[in-house]
BAFI-3210 file (N, C-alpha, C; in Angstrom, 3 decimals, decimal comma, padded with zeros to 6 digits):
// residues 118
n [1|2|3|4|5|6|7|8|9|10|11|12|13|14|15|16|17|18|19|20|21|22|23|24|25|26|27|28|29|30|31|32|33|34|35|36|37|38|39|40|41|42|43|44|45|46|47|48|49|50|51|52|53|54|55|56|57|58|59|60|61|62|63|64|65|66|67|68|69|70|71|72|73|74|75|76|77|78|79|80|81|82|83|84|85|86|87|88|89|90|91|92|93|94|95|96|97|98|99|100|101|102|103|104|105|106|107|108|109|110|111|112|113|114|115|116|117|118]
n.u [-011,318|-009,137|-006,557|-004,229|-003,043|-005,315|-005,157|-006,621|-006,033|-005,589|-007,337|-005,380|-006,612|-008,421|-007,681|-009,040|-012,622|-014,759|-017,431|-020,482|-019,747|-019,205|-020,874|-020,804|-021,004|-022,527|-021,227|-018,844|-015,590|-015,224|-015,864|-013,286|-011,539|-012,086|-010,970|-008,468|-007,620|-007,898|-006,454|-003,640|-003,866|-003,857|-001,070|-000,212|000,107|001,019|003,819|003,792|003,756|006,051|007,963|006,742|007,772|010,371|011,694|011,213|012,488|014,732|015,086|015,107|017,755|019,191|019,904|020,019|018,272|016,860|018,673|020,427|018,765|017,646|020,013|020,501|021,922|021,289|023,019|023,986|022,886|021,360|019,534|018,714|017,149|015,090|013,820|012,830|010,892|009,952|007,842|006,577|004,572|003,372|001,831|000,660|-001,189|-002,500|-003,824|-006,501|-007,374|-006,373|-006,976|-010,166|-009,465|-008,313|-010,518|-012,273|-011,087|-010,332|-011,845|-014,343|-013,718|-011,021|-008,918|-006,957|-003,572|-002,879|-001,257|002,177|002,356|004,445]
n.v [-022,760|-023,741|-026,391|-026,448|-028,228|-028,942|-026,520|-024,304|-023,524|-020,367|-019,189|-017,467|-013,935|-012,551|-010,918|-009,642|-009,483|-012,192|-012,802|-010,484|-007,773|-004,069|-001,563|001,756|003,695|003,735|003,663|001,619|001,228|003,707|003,216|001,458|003,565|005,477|003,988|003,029|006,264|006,848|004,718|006,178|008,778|007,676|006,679|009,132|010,914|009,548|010,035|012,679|013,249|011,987|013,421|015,760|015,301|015,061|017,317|019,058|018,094|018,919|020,966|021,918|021,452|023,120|022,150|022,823|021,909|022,534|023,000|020,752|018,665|018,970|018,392|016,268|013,009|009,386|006,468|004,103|001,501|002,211|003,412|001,081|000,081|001,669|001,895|-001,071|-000,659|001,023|000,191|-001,753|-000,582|000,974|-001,335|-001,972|000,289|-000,047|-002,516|-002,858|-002,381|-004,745|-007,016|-006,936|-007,183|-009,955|-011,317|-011,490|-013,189|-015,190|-018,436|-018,252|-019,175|-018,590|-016,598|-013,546|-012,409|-010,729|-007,883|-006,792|-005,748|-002,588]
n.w [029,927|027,143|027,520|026,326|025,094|022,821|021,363|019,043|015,629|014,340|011,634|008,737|008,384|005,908|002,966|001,136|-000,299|-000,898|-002,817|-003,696|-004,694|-003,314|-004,816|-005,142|-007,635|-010,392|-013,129|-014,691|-013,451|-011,663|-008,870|-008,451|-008,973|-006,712|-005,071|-005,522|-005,356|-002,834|-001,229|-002,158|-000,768|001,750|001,968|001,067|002,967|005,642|004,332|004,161|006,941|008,566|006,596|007,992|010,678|010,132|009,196|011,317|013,524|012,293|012,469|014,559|015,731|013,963|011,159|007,725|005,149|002,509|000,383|000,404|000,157|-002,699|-004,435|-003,609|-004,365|-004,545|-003,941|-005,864|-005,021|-003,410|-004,790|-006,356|-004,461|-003,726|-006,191|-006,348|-004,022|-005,149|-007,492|-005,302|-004,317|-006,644|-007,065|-004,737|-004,960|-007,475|-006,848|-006,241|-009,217|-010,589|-009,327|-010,081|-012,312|-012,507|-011,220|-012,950|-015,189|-013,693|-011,809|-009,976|-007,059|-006,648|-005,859|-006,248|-005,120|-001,770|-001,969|-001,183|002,287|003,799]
ca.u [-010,054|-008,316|-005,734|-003,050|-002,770|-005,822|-005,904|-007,430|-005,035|-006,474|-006,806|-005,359|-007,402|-008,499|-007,193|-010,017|-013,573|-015,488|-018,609|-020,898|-018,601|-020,463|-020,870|-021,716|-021,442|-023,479|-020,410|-017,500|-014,178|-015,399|-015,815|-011,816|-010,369|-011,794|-010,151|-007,120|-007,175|-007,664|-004,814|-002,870|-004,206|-003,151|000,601|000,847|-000,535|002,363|004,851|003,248|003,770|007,298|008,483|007,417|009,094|012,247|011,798|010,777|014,223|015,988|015,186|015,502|019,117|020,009|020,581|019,656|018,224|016,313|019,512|021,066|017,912|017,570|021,100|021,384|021,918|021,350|023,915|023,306|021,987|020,099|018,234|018,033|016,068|014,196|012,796|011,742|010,225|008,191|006,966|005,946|003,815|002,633|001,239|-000,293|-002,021|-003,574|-004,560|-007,974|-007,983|-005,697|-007,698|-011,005|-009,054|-007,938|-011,404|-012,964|-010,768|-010,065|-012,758|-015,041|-013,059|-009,990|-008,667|-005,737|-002,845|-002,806|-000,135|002,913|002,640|005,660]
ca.v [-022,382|-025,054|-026,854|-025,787|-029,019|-028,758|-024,788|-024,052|-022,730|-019,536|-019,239|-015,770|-012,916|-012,269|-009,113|-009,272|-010,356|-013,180|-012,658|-009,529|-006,160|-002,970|-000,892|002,986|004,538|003,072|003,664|000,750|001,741|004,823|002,663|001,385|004,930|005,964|002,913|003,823|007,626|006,922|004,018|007,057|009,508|007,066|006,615|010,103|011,243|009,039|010,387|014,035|013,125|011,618|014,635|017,090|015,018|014,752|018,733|019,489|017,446|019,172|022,462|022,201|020,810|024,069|021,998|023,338|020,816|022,439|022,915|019,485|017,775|019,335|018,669|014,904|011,838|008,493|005,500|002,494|000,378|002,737|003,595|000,153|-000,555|002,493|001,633|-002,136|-000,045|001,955|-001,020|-002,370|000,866|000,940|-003,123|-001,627|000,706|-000,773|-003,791|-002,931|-002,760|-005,854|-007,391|-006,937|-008,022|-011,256|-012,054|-011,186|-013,892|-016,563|-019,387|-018,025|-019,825|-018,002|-014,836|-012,543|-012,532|-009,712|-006,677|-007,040|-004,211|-002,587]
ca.w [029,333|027,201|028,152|025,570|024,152|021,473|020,570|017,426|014,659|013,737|009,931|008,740|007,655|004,469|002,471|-000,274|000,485|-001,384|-002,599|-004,564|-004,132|-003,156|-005,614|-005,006|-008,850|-011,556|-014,157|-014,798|-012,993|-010,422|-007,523|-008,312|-009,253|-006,032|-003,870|-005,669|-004,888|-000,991|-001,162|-002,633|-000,046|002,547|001,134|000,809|004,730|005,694|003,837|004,912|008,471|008,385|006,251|008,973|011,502|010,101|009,045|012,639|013,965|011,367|012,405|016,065|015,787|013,111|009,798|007,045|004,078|001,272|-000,718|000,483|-000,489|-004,312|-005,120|-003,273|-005,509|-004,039|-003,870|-006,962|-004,536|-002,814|-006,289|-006,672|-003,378|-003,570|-007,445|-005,745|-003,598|-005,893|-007,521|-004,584|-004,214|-007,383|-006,974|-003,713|-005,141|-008,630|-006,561|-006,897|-010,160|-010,614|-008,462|-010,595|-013,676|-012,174|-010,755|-014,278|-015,774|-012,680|-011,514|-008,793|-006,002|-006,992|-005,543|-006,511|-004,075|-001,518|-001,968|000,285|003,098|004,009]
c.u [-009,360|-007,177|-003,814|-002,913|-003,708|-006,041|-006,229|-006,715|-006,152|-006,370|-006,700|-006,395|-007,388|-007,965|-008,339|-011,614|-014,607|-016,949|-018,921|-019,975|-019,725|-020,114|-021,473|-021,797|-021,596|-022,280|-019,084|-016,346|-014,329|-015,209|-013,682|-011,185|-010,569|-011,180|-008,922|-006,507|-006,936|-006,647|-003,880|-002,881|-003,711|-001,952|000,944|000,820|001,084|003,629|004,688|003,742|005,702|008,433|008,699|008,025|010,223|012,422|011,831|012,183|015,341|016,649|015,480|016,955|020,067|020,520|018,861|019,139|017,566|017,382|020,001|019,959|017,459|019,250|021,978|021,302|022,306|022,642|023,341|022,125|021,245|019,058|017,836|016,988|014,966|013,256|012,159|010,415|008,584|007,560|006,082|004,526|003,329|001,527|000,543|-001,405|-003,229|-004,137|-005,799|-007,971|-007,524|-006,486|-009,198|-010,613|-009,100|-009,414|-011,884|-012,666|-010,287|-011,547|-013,062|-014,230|-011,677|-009,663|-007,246|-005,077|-002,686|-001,692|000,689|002,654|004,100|005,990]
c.v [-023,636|-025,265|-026,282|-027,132|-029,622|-027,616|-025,294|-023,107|-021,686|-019,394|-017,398|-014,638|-012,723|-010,909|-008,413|-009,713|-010,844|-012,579|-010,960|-008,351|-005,288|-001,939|000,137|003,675|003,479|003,040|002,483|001,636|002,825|004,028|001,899|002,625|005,369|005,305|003,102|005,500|007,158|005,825|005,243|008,221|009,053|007,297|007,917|010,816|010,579|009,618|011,920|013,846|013,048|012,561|015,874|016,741|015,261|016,887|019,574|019,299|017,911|020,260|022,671|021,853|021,764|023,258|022,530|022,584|021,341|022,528|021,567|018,251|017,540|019,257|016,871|013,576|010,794|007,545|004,144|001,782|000,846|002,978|002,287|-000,132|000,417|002,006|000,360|-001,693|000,553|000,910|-001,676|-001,387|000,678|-000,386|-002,848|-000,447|000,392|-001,859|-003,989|-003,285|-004,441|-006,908|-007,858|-007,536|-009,440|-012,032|-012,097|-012,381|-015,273|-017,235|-018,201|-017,986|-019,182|-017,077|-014,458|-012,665|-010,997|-009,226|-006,923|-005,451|-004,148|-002,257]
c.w [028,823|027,790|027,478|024,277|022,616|021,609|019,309|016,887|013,904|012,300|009,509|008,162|006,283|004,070|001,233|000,648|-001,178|-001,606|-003,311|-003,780|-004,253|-004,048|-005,642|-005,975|-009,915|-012,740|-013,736|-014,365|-011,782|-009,818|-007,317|-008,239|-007,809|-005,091|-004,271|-004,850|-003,483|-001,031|-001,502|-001,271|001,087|002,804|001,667|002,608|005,647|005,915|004,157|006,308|008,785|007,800|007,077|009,907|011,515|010,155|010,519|013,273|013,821|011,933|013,872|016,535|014,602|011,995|008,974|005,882|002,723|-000,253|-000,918|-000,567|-001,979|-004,502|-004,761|-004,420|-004,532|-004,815|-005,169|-006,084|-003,680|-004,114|-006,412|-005,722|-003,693|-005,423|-006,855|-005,040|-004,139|-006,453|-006,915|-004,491|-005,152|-007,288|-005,799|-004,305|-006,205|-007,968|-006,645|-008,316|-011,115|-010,350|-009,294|-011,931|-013,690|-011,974|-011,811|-015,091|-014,713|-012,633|-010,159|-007,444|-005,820|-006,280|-005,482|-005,169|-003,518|-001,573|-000,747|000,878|003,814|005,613]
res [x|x|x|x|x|x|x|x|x|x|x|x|x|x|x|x|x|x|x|x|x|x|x|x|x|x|x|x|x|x|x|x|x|x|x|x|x|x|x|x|x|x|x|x|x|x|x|x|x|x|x|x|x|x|x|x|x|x|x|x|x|x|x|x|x|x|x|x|x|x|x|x|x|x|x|x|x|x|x|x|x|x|x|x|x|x|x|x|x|x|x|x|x|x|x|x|x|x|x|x|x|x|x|x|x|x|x|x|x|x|x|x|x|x|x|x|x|x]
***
């Protein structure tokens, strides 16, 4: 067991990986559209889950929301956070193909910066 005074600085994980990509359909772009869909499929599972929570919460405490919810209008600066938001989302999900662009036109050694997670 060391001592404490030389650990070894772990170096962080990669988010991409170096080196030939696996490729399961013979046509340009399938193998991204479908790493997109399941990033999307992900996202939305999520947002599926979290929805029936709150719906579940809603309903056991007697409020009522499907009118509240079709008729609410967010705050400026809530629209504003929430569009950063989607951005961010969107930049998580094209990253594949972003990703393949960048390497297409960077040096070898190079690699695209990973997507912030939220």
């Amino acid at each position: 067991m060391p001592d404490g005074s030389q650990e070894k600085e772990i170096p962080p994980l990669r988010y991409s990986v170096k080196g030939k990509r696996m490729r399961f359909f013979d046509a340009q772009g399938v193998d991204e559209l479908v790493s997109i869909c399941m990033g999307l499929a992900q996202e939305m599972w999520v947002i599926k889950e979290r929805q029936a929570a709150l719906e579940a919460i809603a309903a056991e405490k007697g409020v009522v929301l499907p009118d509240d919810v079709e008729n609410y209008e967010f705050a400026a600066e809530t629209r504003a956070a929430l569009d950063t938001e989607k951005l961010a989302f969107i930049d998580r999900i094209f990253f594949t193909l972003r990703e393949e662009a960048e390497s297409l036109a960077a040096e070898p050694e190079d690699e695209p910066p990973p997507p912030a997670m939220p």
